[in-house]
N, C-alpha and C positions, 0 to 999 in steps of 0.2 A: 222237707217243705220249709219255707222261707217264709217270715212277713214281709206285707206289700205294703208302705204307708202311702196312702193314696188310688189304691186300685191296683189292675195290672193293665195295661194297651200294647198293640201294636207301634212298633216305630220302624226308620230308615237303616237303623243297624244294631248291633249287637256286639257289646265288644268285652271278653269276661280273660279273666287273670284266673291261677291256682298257684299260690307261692307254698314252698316247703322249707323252711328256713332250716333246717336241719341239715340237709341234702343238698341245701342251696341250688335247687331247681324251679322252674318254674315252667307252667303249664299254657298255652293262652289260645284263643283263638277268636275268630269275629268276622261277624258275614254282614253283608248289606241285601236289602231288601227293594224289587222293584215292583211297582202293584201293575197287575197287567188290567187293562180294560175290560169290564164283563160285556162279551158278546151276546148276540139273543133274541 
């Protein structure tokens, strides 16, 4: 578990790293977010 300075929210996307500097690899990935309409 991580601190959050300020909260934590929703947003439009998401974009995260994992470096290995040893192995000199790197990890990454990242999605964007569409909010759909609540029907009803």
């Amino acid at each position: 578990t991580l601190a959050a300075l300020g909260g934590i929210r929703g947003g439009e996307r998401f974009t995260m790293e994992l470096e290995d500097p040893v192995l000199r690899r790197k990890l990454s990935h990242e999605y964007r977010v569409k909010v759909l309409p609540v029907e009803g």
